[in-house]
N, C-alpha and C positions, 0 to 999 in steps of 0.2 A: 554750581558749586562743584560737588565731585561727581556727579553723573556725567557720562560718555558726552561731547558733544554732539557727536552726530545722533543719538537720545535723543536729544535734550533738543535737536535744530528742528530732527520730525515730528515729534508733539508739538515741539511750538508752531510750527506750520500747519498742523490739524487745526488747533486751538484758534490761531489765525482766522482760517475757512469756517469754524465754527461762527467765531464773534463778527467774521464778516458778514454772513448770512444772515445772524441776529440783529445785526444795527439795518437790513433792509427791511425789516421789520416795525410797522406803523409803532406810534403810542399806543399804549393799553388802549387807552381812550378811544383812538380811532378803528383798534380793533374792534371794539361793543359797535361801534356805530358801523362798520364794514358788515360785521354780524348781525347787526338789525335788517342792513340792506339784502343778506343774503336770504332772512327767514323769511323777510315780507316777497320776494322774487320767489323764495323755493314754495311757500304758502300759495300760491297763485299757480305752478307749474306744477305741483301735486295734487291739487284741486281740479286742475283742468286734467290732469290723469286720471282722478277717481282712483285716490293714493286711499286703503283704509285696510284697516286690522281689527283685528276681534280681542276684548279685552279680556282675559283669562280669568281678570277674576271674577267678572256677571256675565261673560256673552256676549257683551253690547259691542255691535259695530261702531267703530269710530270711524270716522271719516276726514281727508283733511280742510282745512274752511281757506277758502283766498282769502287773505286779508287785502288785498288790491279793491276790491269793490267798494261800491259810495258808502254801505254801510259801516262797513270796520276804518275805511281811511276817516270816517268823521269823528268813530270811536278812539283812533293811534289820535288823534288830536283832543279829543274832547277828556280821557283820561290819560293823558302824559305825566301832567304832575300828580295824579294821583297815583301811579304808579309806585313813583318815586318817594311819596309821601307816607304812603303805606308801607314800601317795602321792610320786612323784618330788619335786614341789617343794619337799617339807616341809626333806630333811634338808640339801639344796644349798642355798637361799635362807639357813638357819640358820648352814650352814659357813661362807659366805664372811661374814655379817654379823659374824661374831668377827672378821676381820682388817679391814673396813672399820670398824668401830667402834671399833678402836682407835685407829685412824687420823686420824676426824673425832672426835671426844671430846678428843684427846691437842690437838687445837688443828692439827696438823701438815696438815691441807688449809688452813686460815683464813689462816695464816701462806702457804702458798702462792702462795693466790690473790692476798695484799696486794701480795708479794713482785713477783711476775709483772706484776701491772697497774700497781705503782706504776714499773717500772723502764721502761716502755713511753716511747719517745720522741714528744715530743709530736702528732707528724703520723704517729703508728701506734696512736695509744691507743686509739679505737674499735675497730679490728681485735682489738687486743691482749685486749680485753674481753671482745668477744666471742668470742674464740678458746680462753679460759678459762671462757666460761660455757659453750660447745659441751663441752668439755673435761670441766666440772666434773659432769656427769652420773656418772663412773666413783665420784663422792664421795656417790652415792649423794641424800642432801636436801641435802646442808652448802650447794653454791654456789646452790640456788635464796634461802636465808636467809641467807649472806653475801654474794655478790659486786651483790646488786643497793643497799644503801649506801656500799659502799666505789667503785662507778661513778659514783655521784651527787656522793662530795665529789671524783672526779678530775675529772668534767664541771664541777662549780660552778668548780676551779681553771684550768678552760682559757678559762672566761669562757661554757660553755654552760649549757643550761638543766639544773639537775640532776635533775628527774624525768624528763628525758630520756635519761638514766645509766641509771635505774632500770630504766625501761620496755625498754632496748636488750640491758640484762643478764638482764631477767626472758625476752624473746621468744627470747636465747640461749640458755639455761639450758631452758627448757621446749620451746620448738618443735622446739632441737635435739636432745632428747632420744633420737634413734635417729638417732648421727653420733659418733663418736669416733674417738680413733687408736689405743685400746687396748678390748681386750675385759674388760668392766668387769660389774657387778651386774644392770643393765639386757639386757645379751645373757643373764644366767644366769635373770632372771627371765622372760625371753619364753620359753627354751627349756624351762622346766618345765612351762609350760602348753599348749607344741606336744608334747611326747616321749610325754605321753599320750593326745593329742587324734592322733596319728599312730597309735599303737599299736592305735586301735581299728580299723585297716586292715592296717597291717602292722608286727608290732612288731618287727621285724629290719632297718629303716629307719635307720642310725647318724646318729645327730644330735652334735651338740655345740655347745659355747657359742659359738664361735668360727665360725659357719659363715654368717653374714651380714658375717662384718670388710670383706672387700673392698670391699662396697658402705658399709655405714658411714663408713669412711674414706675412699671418695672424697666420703661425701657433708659431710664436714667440710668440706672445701675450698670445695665448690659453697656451700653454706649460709654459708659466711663473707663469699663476696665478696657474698654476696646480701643479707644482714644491713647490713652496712657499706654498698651502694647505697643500701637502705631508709632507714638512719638518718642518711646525708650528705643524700640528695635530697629524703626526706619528712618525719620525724621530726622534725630540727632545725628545718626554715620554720619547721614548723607550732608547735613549743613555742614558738621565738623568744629573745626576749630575758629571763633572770631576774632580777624587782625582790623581793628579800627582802620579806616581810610583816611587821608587828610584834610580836616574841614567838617568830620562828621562831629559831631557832638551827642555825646552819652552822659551828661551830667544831669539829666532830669530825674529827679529821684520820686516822683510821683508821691511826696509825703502827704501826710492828714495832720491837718493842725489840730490843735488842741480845741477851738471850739466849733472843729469841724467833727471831733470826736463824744466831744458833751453834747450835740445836737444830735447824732447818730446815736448813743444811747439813749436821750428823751424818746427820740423817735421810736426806738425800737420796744420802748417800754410800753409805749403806747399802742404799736401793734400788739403786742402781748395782751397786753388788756382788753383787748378788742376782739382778741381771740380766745380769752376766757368768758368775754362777753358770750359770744356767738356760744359758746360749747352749754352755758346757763340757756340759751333760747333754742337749743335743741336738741342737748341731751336728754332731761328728762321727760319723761310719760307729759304728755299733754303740754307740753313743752309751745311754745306761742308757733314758732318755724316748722313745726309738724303740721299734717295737713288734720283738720280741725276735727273731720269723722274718722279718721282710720287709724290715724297717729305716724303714718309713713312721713318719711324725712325725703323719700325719692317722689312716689306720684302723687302730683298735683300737689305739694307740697310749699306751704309760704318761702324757703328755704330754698327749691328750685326752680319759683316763680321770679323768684327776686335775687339771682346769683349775681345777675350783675350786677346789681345794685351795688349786693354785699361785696362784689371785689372792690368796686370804685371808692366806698368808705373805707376797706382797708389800705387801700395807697393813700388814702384824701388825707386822714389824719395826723399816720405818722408823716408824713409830707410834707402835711400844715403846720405841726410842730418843732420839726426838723429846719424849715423855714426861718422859722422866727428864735427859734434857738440861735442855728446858725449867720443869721443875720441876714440870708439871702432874701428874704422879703421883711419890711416895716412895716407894710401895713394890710388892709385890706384888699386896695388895687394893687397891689406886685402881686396875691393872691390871684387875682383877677386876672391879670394877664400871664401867669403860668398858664392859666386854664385855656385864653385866647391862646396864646402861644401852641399850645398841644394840638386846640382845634384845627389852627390856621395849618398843622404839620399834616390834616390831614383832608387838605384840599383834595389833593388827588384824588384820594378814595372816594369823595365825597361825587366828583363826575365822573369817576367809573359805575359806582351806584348806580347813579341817573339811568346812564344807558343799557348798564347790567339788569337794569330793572326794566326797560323798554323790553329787553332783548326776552326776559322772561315772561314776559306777561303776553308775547306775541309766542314764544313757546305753546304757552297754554289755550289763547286763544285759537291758533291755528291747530293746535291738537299735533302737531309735529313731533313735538318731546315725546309723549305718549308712544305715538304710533312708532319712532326711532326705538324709544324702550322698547316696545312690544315687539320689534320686528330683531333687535339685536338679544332681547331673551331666548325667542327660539331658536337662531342660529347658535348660541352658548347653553342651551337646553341639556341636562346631561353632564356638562362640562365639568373636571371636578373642580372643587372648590380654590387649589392650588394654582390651578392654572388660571382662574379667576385673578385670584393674587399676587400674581408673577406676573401677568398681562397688565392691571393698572396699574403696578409698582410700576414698571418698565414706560409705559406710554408715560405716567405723571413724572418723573425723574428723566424722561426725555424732552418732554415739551417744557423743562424748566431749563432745559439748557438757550432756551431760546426768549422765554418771558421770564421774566425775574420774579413779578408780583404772586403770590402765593395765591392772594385773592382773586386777583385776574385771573389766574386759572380754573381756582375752583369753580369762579363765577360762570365758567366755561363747560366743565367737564362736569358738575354738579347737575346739571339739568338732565343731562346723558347717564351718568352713570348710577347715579341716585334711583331715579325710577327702574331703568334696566337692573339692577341688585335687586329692587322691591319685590319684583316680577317674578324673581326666580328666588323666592324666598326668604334671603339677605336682609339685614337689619342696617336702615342708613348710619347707626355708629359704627357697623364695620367697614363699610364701603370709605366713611370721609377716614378711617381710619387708614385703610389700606396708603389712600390718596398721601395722608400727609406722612405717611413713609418716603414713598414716592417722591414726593417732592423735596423731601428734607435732605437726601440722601446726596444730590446734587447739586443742594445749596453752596457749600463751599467752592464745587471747581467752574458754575457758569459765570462766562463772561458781563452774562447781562445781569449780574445783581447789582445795582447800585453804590455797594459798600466796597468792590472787587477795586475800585481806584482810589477809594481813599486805604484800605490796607498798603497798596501800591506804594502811595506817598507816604505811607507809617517807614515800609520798611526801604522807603528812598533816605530817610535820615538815617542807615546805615549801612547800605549800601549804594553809591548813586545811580550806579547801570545796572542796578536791577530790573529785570523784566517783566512783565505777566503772565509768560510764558514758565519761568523759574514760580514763580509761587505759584501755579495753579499745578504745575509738577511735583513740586512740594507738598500740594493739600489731595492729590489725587488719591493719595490710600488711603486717607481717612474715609473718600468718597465708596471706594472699591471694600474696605472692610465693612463702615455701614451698612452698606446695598446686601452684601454676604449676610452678617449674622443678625441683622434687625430683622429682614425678610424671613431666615429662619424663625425667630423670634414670632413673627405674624404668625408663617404658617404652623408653627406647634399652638399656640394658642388660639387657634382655628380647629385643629384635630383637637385638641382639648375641651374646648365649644365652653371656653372660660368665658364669663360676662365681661365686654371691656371698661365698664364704670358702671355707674347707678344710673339705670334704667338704660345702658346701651348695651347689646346683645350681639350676636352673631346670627342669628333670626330672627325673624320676624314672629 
């Protein structure tokens, strides 16, 4: 658009060599499985070393175990599927997608989000956009695939450029991916992948969904106004002025019909109730969701025994009724296959699991994780805590420029960094904390996300030789502001030694 060409050639040719490098790059899939190959080969070559460390917190030598021997290979066989069956993430990630699935299938997020942006007063509408696409993370994919069209015809209506819409709701939606004001899929999926990545330290460590909120939802705030700077001061220059092209068409008005709007109020009345419900089962003294001796609403609490549960009934409902309002289901099987629907979206994960859970279980059995923790606490022994901070920011927002999957990676760097944090003090909600900074930060400008070619195609209906190289220049300051003031954000709330949620800490 108005950036320099020769800018504008050199980035894209970086970005190029980036996303080339990235497509040589196996499937997640066959990364866990490459990763299994590597632990069972390094378990055997660190065994015949007499690889071992001393565990700081009792003394005890650890040693590393070959898993190659007759005994453990009859064991890699004899518990496979139990592995897989047990693993914590499996059954949580599964329970809540029944109530979120009913939720985005029934239409009742899409209608939201139209709902919310279109009532936005004209000298609030950017905020308003992006406060829903910060927001719409709790919907799981729905707002990264609807709210970045329905931006672009509120943008073309205010007389701005509309892939300027696109690109401001895709950097909302993806960057702010670890920011909301409720605890949503995204906190249940980070903690599946710390609760056992912690356990191989200490498994009487209580975690839960909800133990990064505090920070999350300040960092809603932060990231809004910073979004909204980026795209009044930078964004808009730089797109400018838009002259339609020949052939493109702009008449999609992304309207809500009328019993797309009576269904979205049942719906949301019903949330409401459900959440005067909840505040009856655990506001008061002795309250049933308290934990039954102590009266705590944080440990060991019915309330954060059962968080998932409770997200899943609040999507499942108003969902359910949104549904049958709006007519998107009749009866009880269209119900039904919403739910199939959501599951089937979540094949993938479901054989990343499998091997993610191979790959940890030979972690543990081989004593590798441990001994890597133990051996990379003392080399960061002393370290301050900043530089802690700055080092996973950095590694997690780098290695997402290469894997898209957020879970992939934690499933990766969980087992590493979790213990190693333990070790030296660190409480696992600030480590997955730091991580999904980290990750979020980069969301918008890598190649390898998924969502990075259907935006592509959003904003090919307005302009047709649009690039990838142009929109990932485009979303790149939101990347570089992010990484700036969220990180500060971390580390004063580190110097501060604020609690990041209920029951998560910055120590142990």
């Amino acid at each position: 658009m108005t950036a320099s060409t020769s800018r504008r050639s050199l980035f894209t040719r970086f970005l190029d060599g980036v996303e080339k490098a990235g497509n040589k790059l196996p499937d997640p899939v066959f990364i866990f499985i490459i990763l299994c190959a590597i632990v069972l080969i390094a378990s055997w070559l660190c065994a015949l070393a007499g690889v071992t460390a001393v565990n700081p917190a009792d003394g005890k030598v650890i040693a590393a175990v070959n898993l190659l021997n007759r005994e453990n290979i009859v064991r890699i066989i004899e518990d496979a599927v139990k592995n897989f069956a047990s693993f914590p993430p499996l059954g949580v990630v599964l329970a809540a997608m029944i109530g979120v699935g009913v939720a985005e299938k029934s239409g009742w997020f899409e209608t939201l989000m139209k709902v919310a942006v279109a009532r936005a007063p004209a000298n609030l509408l950017i905020p308003v956009i992006i406060f829903v696409g910060i927001m719409g993370n709790m919907a799981a994919d729905a707002a990264i695939i609807v709210l970045p069209p329905i931006a672009a015809l509120l943008f073309l209506r205010m007389g701005y450029h509309p892939i300027a819409g696109m690109v401001c709701a895709y950097a909302a939606c993806l960057g702010g991916f670890a920011a909301n004001l409720t605890v949503g899929l995204t906190d249940v999926l980070a903690l599946t992948f710390t609760q056992p990545a912690a356990a191989l330290i200490d498994d009487k460590v209580p975690l839960n969904a909800a133990m990064n909120y505090y920070f999350i939802a300040a960092s809603t705030f932060l990231l809004l106004v910073v979004a909204w700077w980026v795209t009044g001061k930078i964004l808009l220059p730089r797109m400018g002025q838009y002259t339609p092209e020949a052939g493109v068409v702009t008449n999609d008005d992304g309207s809500v019909s009328p019993s797309e709007r009576k269904a979205m109020r049942a719906a949301n009345y019903t949330l409401l109730a459900l959440l005067v419900l909840l505040l009856i089962l655990t506001v008061p003294e002795g309250a049933l969701l308290r934990n039954a001796e102590t009266g705590s609403l944080i440990e060991k609490s019915p309330l954060m025994n059962g968080i998932v549960f409770i997200i899943a009934l609040l999507f499942f409902f108003p969902g359910l009724v949104y549904a049958f309002v709006a007519g998107t289901a009749k009866n009880g099987r269209d119900i039904s296959r919403m739910m199939g629907d959501s599951m089937a979206n979540m094949g993938t994960y479901i054989v990343i699991v499998f091997f993610a859970a191979q790959m940890l279980a030979f972690f543990n059995w081989s004593n590798l994780g441990i001994i890597i923790a133990i051996k990379g606490a003392a080399l960061l022994e002393g370290q301050n805590g900043i530089t802690l901070i700055l080092g996973i920011v950095a590694l997690s927002a780098g290695i997402n420029m290469l894997i898209g999957s957020a879970s992939a990676k934690w499933a990766i760097l969980a087992p590493i960094f979790v213990p190693m944090m333990m070790l030296l003090g660190y409480h696992p909600a600030f480590t997955q904390m730091i991580y999904r900074v980290g990750d979020s930060i980069t969301n918008p400008i890598t190649p390898m996300m998924p969502y990075m070619p259907l935006l592509l195609s959003y904003a090919q209906r307005y302009s047709k030789n649009i690039g990838m190289g142009t929109l990932i220049a485009a979303l790149m300051p939101y990347t570089i502001a992010f990484a700036i003031f969220w990180t500060l954000l971390l580390i004063g709330w580190y110097l501060m030694n604020w609690q990041l949620g209920p029951g998560g800490f910055i120590y142990l």
